[in-house]
N, CA, C and O atoms as CSV, one atom per row, in Angstrom:
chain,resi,resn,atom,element,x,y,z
A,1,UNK,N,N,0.851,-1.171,0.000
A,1,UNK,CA,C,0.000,0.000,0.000
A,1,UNK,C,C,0.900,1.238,0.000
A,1,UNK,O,O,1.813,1.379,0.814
A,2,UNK,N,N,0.551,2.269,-1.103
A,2,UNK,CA,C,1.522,3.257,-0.810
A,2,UNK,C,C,0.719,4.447,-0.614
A,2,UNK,O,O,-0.499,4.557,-0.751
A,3,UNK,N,N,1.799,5.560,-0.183
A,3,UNK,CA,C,0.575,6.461,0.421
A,3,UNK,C,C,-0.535,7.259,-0.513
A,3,UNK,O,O,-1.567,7.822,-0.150
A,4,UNK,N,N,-0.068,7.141,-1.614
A,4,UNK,CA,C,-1.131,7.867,-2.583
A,4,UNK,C,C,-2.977,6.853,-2.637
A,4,UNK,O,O,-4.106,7.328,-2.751
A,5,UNK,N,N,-2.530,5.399,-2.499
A,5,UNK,CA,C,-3.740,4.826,-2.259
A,5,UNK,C,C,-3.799,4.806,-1.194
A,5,UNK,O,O,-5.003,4.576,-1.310
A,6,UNK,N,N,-3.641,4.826,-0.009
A,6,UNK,CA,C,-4.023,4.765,1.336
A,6,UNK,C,C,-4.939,6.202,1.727
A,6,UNK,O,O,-5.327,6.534,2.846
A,7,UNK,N,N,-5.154,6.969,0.339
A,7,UNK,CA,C,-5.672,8.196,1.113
A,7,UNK,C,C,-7.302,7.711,0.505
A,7,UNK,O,O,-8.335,8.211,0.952
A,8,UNK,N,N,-7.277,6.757,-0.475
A,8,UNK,CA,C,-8.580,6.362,-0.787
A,8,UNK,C,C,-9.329,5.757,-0.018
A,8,UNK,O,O,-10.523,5.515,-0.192
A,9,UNK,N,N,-8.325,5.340,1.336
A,9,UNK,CA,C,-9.359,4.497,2.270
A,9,UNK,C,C,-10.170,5.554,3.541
A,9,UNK,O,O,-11.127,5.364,4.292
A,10,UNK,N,N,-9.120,6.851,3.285
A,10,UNK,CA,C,-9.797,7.945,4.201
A,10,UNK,C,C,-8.299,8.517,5.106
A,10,UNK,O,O,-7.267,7.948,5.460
A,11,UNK,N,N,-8.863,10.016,5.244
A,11,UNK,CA,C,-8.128,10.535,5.922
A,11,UNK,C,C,-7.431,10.632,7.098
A,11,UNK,O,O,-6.328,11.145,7.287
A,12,UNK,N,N,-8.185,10.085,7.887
A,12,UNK,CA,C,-7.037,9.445,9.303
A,12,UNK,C,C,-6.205,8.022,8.878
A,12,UNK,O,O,-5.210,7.761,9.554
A,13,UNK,N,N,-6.543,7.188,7.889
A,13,UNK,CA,C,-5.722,5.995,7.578
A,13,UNK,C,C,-4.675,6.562,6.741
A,13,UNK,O,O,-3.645,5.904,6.890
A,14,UNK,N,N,-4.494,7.767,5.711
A,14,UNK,CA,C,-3.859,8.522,4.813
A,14,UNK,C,C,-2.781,8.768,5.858
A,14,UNK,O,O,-1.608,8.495,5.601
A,15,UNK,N,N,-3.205,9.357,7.215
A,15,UNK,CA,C,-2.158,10.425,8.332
A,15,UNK,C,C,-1.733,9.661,8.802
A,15,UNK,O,O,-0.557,9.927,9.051
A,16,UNK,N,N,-2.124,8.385,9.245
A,16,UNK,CA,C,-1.594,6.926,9.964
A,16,UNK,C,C,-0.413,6.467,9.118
A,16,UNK,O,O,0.663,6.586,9.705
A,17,UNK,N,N,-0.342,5.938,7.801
A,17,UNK,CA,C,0.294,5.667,7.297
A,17,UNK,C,C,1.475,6.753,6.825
A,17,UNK,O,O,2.678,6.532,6.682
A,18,UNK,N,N,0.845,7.814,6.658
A,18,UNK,CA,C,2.260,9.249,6.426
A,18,UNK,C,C,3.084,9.121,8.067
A,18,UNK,O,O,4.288,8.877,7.979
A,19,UNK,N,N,2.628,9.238,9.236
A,19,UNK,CA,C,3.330,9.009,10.294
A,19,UNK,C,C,4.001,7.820,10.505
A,19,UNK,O,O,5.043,7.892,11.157
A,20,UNK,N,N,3.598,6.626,10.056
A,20,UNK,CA,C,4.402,5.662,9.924
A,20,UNK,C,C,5.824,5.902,9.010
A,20,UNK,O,O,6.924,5.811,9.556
A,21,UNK,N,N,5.717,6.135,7.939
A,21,UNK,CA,C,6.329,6.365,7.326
A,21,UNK,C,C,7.458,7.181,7.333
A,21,UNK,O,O,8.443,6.878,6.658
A,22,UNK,N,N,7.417,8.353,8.140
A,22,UNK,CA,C,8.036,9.667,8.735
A,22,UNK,C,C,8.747,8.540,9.852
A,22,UNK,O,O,9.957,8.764,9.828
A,23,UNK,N,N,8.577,7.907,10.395
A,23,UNK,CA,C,8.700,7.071,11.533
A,23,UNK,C,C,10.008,6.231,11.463
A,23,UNK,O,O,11.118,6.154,11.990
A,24,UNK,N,N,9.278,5.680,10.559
A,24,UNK,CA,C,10.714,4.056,9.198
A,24,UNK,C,C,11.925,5.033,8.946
A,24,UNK,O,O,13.127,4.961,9.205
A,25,UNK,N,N,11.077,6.035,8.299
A,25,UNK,CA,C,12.426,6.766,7.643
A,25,UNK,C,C,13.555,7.290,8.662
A,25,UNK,O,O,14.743,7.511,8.428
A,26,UNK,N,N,12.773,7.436,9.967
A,26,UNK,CA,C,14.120,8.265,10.727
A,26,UNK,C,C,14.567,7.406,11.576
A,26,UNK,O,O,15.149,7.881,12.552
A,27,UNK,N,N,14.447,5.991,11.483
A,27,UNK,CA,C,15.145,4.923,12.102
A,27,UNK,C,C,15.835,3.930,11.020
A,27,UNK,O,O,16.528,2.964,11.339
A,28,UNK,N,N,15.461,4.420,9.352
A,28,UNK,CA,C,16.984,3.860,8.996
A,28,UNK,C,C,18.036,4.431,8.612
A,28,UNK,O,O,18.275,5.524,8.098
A,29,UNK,N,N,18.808,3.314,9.010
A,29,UNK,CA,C,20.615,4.162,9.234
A,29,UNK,C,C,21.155,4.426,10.584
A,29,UNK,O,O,22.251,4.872,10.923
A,30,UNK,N,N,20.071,4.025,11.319
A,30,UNK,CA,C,20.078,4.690,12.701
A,30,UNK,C,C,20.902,3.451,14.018
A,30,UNK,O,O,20.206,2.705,14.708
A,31,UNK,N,N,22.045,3.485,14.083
A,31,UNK,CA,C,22.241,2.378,14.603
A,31,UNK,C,C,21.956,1.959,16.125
A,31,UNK,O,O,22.062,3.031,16.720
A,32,UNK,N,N,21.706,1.151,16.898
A,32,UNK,CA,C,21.218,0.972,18.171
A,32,UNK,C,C,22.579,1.439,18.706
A,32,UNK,O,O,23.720,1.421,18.243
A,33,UNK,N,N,21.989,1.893,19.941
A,33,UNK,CA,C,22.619,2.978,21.167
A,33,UNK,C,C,22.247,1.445,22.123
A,33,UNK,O,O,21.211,0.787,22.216
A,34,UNK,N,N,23.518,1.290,22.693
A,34,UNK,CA,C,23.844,0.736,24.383
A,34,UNK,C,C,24.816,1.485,24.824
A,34,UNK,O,O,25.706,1.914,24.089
A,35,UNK,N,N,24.727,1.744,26.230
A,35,UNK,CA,C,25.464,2.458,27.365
A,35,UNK,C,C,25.554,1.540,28.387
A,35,UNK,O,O,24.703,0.754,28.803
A,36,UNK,N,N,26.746,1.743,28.762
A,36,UNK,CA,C,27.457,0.817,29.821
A,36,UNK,C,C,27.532,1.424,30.664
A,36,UNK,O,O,27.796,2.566,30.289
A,37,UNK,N,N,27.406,1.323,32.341
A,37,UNK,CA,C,27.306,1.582,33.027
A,37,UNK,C,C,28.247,0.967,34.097
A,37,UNK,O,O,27.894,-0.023,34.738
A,38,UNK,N,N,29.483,1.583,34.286
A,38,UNK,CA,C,30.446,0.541,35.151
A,38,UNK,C,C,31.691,1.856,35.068
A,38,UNK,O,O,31.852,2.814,34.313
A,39,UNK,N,N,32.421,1.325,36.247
A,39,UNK,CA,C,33.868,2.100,36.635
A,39,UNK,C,C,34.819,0.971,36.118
A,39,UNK,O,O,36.029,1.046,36.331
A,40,UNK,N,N,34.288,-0.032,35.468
A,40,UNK,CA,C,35.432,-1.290,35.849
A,40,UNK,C,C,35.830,-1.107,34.180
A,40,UNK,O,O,35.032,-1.218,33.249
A,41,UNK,N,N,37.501,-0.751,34.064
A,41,UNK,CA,C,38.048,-0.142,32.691
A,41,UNK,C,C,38.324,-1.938,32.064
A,41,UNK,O,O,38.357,-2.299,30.888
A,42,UNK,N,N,38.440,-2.536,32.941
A,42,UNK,CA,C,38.647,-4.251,32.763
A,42,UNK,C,C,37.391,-4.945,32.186
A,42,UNK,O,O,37.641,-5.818,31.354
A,43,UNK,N,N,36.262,-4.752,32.431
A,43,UNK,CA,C,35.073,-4.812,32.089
A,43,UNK,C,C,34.966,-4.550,30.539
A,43,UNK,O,O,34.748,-5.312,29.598
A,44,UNK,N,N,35.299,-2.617,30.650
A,44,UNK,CA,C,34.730,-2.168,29.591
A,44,UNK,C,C,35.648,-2.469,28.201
A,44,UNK,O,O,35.376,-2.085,27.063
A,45,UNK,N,N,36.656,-3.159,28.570
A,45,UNK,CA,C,37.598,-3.689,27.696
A,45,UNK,C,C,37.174,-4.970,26.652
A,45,UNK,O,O,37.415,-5.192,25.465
A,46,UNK,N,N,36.486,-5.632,27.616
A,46,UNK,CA,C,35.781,-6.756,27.094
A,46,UNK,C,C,34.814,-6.570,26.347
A,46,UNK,O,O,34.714,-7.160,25.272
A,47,UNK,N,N,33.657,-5.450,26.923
A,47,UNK,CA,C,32.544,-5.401,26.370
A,47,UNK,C,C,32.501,-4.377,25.180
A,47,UNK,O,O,31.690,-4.491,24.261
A,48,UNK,N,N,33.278,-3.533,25.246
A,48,UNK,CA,C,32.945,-2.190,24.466
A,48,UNK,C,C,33.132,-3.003,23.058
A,48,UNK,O,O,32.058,-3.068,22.459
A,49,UNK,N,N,34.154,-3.604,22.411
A,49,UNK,CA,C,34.093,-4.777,21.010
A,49,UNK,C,C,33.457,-5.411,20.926
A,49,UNK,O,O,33.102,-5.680,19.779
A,50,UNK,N,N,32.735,-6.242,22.236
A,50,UNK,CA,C,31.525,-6.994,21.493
A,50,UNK,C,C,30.425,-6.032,21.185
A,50,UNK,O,O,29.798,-6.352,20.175
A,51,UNK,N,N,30.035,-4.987,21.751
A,51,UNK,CA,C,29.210,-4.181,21.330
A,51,UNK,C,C,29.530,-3.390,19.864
A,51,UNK,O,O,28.909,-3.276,18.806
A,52,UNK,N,N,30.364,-3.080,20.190
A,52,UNK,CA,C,30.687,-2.059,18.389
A,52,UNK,C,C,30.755,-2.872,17.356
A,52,UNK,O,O,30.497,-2.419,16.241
A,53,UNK,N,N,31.298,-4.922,17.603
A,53,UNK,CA,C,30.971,-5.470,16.682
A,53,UNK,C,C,29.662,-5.462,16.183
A,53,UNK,O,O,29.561,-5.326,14.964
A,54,UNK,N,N,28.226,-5.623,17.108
A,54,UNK,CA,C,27.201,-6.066,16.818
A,54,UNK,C,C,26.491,-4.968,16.049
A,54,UNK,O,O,25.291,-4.962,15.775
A,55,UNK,N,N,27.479,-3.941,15.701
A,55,UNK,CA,C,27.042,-2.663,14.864
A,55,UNK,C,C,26.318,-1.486,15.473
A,55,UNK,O,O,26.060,-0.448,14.862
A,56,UNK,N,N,25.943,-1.798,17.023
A,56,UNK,CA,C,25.853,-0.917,17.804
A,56,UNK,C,C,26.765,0.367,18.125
A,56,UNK,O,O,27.994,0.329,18.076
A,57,UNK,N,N,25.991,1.549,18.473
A,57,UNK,CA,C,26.846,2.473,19.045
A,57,UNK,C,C,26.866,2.322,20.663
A,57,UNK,O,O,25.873,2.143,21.369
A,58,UNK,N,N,28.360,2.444,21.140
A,58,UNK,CA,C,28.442,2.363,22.511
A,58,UNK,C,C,28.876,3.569,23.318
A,58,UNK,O,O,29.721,4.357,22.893
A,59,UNK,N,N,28.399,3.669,24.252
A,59,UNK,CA,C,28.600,5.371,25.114
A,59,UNK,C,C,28.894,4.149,26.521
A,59,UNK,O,O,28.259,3.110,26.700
A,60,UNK,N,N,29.911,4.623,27.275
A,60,UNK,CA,C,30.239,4.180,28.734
A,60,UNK,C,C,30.378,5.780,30.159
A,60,UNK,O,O,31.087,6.753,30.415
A,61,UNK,N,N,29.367,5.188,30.569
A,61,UNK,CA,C,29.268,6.387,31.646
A,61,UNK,C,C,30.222,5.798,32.384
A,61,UNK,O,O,30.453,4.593,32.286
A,62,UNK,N,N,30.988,6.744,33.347
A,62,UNK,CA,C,31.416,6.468,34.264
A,62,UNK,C,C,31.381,7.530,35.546
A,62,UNK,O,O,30.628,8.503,35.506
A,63,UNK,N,N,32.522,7.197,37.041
A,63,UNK,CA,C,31.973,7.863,37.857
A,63,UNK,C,C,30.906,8.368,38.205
A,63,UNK,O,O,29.906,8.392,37.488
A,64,UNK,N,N,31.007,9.017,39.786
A,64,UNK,CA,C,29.873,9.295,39.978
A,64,UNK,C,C,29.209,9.992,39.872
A,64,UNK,O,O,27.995,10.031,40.072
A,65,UNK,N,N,30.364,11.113,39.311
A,65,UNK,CA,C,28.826,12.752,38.592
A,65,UNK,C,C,28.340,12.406,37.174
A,65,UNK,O,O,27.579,13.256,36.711
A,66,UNK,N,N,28.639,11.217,36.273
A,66,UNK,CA,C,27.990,10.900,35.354
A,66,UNK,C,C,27.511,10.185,35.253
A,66,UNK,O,O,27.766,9.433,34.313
A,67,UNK,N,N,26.311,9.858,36.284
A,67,UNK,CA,C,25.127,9.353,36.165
A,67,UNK,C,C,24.165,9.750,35.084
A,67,UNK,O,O,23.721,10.898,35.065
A,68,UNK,N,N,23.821,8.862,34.185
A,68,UNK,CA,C,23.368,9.124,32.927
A,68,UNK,C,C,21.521,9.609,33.061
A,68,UNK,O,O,20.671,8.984,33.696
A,69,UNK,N,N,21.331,10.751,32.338
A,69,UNK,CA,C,19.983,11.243,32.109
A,69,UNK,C,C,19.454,11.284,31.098
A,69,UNK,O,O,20.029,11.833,30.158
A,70,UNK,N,N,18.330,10.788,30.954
A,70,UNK,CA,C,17.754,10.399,29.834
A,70,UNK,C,C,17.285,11.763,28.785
A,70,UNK,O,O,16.344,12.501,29.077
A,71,UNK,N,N,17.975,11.898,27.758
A,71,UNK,CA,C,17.375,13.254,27.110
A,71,UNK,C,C,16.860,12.887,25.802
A,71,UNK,O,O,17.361,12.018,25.089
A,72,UNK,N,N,15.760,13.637,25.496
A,72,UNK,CA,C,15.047,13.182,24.271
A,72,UNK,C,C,16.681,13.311,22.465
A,72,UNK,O,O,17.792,13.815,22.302
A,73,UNK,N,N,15.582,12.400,21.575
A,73,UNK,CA,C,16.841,11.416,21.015
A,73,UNK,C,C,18.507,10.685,21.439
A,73,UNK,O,O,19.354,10.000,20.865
A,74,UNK,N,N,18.358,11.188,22.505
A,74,UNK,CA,C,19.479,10.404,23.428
A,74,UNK,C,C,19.123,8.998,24.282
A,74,UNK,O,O,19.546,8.743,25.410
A,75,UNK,N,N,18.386,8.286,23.599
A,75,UNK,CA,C,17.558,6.995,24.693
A,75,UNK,C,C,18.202,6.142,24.108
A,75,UNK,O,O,18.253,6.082,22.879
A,76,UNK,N,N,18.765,5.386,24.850
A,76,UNK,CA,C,19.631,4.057,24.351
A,76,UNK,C,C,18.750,2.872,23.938
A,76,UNK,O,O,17.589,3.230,24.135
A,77,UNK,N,N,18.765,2.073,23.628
A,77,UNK,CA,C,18.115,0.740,22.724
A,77,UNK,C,C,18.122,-0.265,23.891
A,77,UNK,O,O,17.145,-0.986,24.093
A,78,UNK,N,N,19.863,-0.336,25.097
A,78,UNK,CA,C,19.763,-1.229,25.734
A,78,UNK,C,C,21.041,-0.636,26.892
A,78,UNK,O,O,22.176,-0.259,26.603
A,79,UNK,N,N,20.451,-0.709,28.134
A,79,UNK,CA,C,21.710,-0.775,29.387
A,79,UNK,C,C,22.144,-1.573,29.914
A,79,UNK,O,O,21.275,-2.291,30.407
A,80,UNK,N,N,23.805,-2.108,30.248
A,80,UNK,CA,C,24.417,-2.390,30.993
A,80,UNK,C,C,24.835,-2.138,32.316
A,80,UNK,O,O,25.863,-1.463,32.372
A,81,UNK,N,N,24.372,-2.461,33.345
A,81,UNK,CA,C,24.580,-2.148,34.899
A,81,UNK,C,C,25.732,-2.627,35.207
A,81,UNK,O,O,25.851,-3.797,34.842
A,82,UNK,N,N,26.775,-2.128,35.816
A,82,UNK,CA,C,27.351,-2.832,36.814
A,82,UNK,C,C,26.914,-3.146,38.456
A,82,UNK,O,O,27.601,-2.284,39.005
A,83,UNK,N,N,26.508,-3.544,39.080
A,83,UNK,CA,C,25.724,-3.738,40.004
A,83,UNK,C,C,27.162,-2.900,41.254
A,83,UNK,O,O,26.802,-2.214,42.210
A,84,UNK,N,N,28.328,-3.101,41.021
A,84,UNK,CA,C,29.151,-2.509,41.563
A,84,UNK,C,C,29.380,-0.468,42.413
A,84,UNK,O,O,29.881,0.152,43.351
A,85,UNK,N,N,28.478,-0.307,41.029
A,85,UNK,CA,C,27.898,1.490,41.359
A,85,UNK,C,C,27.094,1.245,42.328
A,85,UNK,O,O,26.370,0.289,42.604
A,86,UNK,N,N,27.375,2.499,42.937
A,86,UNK,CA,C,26.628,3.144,44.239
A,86,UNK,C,C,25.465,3.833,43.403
A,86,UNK,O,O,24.878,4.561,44.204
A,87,UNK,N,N,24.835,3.938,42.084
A,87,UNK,CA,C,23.755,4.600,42.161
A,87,UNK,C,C,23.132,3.540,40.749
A,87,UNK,O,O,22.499,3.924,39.765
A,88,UNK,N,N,23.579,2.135,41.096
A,88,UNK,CA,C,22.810,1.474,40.285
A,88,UNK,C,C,21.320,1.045,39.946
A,88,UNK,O,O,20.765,0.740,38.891
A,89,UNK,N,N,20.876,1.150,41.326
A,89,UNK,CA,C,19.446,1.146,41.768
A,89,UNK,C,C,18.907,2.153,40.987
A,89,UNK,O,O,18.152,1.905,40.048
A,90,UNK,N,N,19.358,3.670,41.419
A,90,UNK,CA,C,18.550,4.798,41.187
A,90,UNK,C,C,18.274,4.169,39.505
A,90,UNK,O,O,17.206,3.821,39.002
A,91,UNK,N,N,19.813,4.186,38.830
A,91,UNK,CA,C,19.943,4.084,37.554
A,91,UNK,C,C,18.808,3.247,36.924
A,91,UNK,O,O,17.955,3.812,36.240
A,92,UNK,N,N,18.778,1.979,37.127
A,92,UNK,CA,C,18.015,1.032,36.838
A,92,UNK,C,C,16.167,1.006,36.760
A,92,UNK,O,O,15.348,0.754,35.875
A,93,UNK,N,N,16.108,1.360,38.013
A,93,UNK,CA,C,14.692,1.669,38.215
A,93,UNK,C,C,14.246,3.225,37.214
A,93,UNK,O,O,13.065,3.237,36.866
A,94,UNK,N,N,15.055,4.401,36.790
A,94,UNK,CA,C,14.784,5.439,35.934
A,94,UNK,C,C,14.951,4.878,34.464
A,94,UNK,O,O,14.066,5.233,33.686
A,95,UNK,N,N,15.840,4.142,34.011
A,95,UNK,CA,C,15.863,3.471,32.842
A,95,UNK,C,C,14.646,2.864,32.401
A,95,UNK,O,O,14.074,3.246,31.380
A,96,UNK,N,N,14.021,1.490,33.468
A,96,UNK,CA,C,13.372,0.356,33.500
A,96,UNK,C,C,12.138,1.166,33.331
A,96,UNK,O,O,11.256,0.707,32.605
A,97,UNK,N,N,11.974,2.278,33.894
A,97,UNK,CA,C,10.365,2.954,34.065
A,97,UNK,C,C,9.922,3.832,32.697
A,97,UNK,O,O,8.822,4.069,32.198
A,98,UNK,N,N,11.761,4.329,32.202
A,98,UNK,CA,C,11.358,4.609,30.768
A,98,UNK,C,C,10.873,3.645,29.633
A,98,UNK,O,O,10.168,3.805,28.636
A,99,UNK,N,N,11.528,2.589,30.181
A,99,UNK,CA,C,10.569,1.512,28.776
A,99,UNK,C,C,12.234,1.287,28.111
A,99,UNK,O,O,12.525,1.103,26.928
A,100,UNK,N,N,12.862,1.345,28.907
A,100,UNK,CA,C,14.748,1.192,28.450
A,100,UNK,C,C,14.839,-0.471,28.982
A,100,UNK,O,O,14.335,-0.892,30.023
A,101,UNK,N,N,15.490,-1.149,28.143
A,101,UNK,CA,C,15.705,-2.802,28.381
A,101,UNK,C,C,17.148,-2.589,29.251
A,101,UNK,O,O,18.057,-1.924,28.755
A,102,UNK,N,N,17.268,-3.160,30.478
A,102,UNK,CA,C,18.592,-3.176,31.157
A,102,UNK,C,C,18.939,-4.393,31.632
A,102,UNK,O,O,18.045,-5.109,32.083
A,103,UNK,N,N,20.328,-4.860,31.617
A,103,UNK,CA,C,20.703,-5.549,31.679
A,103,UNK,C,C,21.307,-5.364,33.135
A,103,UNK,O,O,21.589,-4.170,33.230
A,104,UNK,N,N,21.615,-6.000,34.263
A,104,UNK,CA,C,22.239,-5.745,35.066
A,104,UNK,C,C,23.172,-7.047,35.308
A,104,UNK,O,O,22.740,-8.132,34.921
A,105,UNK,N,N,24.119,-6.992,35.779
A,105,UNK,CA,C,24.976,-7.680,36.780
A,105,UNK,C,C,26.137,-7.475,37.494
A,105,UNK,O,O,26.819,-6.525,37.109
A,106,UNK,N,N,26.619,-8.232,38.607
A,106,UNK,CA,C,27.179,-8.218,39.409
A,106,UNK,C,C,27.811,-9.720,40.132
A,106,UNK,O,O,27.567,-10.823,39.643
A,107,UNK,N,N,28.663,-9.516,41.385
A,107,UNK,CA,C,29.512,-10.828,41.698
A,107,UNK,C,C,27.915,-11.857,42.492
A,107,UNK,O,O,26.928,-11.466,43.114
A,108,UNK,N,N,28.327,-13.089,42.097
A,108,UNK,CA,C,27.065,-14.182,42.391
A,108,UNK,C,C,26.940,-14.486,43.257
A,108,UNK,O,O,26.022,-15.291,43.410
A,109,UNK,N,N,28.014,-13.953,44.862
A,109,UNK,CA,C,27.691,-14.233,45.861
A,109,UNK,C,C,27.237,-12.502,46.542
A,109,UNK,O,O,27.063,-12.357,47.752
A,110,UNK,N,N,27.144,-11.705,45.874
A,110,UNK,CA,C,25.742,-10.301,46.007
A,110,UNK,C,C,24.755,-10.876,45.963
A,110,UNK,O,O,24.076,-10.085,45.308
A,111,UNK,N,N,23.627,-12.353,46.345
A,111,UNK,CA,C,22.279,-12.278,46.048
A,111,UNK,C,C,21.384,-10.920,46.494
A,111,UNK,O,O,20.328,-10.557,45.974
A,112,UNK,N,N,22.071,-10.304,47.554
A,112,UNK,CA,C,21.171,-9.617,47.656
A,112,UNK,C,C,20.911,-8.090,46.731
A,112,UNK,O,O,19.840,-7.484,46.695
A,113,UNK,N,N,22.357,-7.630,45.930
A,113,UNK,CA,C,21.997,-6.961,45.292
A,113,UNK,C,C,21.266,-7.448,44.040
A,113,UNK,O,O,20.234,-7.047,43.502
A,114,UNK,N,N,21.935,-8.224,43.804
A,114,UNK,CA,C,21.034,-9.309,42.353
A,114,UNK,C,C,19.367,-8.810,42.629
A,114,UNK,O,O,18.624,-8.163,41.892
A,115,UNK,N,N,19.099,-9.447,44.124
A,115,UNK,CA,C,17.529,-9.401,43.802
A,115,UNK,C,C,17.281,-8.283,43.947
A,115,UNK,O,O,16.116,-7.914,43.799
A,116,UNK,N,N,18.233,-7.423,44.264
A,116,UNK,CA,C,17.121,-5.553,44.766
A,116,UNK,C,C,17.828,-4.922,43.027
A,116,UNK,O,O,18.063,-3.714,43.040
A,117,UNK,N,N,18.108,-5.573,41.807
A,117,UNK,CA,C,18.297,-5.266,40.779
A,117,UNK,C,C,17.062,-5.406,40.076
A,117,UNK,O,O,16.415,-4.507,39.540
A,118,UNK,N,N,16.708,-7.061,40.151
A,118,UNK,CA,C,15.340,-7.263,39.941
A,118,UNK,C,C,14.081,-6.386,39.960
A,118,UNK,O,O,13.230,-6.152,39.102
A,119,UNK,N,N,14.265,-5.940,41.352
A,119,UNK,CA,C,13.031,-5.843,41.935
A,119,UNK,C,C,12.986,-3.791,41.654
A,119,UNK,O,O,12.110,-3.058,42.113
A,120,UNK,N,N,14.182,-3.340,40.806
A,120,UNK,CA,C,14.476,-2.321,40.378
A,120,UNK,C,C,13.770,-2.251,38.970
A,120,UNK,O,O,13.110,-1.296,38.560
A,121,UNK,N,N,14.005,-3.352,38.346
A,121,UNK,CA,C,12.890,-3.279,37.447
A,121,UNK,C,C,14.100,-3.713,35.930
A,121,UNK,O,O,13.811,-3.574,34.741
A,122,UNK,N,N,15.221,-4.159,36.406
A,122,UNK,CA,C,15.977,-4.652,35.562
A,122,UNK,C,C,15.399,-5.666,34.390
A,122,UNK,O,O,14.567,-6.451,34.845
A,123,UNK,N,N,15.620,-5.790,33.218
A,123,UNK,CA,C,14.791,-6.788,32.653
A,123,UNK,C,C,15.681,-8.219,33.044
A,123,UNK,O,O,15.107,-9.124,33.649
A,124,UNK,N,N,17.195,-8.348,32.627
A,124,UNK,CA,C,18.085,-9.656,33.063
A,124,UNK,C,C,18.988,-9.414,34.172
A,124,UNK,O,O,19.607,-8.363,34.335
A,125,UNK,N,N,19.037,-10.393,34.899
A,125,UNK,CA,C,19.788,-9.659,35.938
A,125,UNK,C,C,21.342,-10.857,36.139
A,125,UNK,O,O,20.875,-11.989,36.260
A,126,UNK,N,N,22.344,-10.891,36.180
A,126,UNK,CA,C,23.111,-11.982,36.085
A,126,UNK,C,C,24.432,-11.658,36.750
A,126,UNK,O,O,25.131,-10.645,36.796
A,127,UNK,N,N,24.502,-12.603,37.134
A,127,UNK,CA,C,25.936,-13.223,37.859
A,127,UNK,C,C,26.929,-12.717,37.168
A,127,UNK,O,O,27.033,-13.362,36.125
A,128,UNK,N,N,27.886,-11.689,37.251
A,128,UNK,CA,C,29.314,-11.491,36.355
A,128,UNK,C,C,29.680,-12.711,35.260
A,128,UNK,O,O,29.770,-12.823,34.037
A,129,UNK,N,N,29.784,-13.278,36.058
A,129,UNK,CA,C,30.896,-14.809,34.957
A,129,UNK,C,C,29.507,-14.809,33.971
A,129,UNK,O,O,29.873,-14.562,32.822
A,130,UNK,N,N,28.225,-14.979,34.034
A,130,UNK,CA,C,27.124,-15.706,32.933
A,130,UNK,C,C,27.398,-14.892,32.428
A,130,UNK,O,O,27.972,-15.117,31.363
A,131,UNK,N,N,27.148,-13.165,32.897
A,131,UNK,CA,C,26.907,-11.914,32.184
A,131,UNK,C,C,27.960,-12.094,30.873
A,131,UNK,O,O,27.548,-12.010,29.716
A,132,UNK,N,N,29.204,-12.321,31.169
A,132,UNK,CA,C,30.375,-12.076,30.160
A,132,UNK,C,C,29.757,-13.270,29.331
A,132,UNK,O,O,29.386,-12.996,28.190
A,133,UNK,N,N,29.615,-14.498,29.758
A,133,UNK,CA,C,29.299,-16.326,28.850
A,133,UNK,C,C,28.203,-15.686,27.689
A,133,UNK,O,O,28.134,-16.210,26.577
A,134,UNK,N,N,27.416,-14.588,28.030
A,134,UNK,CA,C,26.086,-14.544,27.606
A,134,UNK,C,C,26.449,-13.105,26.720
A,134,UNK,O,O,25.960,-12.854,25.618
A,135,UNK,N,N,26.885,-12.707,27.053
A,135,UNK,CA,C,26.957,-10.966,26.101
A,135,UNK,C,C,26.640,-11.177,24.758
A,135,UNK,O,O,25.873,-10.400,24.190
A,136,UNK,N,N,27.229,-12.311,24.069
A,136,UNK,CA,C,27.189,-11.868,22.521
A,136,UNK,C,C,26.067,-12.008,22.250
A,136,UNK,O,O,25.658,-11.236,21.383
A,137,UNK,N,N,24.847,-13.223,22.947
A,137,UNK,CA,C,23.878,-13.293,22.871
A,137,UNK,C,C,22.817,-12.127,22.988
A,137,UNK,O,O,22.033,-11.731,22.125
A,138,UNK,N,N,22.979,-11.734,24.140
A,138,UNK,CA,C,22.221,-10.610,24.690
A,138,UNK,C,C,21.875,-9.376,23.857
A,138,UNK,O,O,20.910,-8.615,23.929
A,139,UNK,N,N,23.230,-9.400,22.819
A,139,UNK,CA,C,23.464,-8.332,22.010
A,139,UNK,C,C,22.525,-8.790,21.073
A,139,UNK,O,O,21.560,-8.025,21.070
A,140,UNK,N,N,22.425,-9.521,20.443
A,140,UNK,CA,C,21.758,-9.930,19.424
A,140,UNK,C,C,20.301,-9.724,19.271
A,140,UNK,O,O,19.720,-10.141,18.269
C-alpha cells in the first residue's frame, strides 16, 4: 500500500500511514545505542568490542557525577549495569520505568543486590561470569 492509495481508504488511515512512514524513515541508518554503566576499565575492555561489533553504538558512563539522564533522542536501545555502582538502583529503576531494556549484573555471591536489581525493574539480571558467557547473545 503506498501512500497515494491509502488516502482512498480515508483521511485518518492517509495520516496513519504518512506518520508511519516519517517514523521508518528516521530509524533507517540509525544504529542501536547501548550504554554501559560501570567504573570497571577491565570490564569495559571486554565489552565495548563486542558491542561495536554487533554494529551498535556504545557510550560508557562512568563515575559518579555521570550518572546518565535520559534526554530526548538520546535513549539508548539497551543498558548495561554494573551492580558494583553506588547509584545502580537509582539508575536502573529510571531506565526500567522509561521503557529502556537493562541488563544488570554483578559478583554471584551479592544475592542480595542481584535481587534488589530485579526488583528495580531490571529486565536480566546476572551473575558477572554468565553476564560475560552470555553478552554476545544478549546483544543480538
Amino acid at each position: 500500500l503506498a501512500p497515494a492509495s491509502s488516502r482512498l481508504l480515508g483521511e485518518e488511515v492517509w495520516m496513519a500511514h504518512v506518520a508511519w512512514g516519517a517514523a521508518k524513515a528516521r530509524d533507517v541508518g540509525r544504529s542501536r545505542l547501548v550504554w554501559l554503566l560501570s567504573d570497571d576499565l577491565m570490564d569495559r575492555s571486554r565489552i565495548e568490542p563486542l558491542v561495536v561489533g554487533s554494529g551498535a553504538e556504545f557510550v560508557a558512563w562512568t563515575g559518579r557525577s555521570a550518572r546518565p539522564v535520559l534526554a530526548a533522542g538520546a535513549i539508548p536501545d539497551l543498558v548495561l549495569v554494573d551492580l558494583a555502582l553506588q547509584w545502580a538502583l537509582d539508575s536502573i529503576e529510571e531506565l526500567s520505568s522509561a521503557g529502556v531494556r537493562v541488563i544488570a549484573f554483578g559478583p554471584h555471591i551479592d544475592r542480595e543486590g542481584l535481587r534488589q536489581a530485579r526488583q528495580a525493574g531490571a529486565d536480566e539480571v546476572l551473575a558477572r561470569s554468565a553476564f560475560f558467557v552470555k553478552l554476545g547473545d544478549l546483544l543480538g
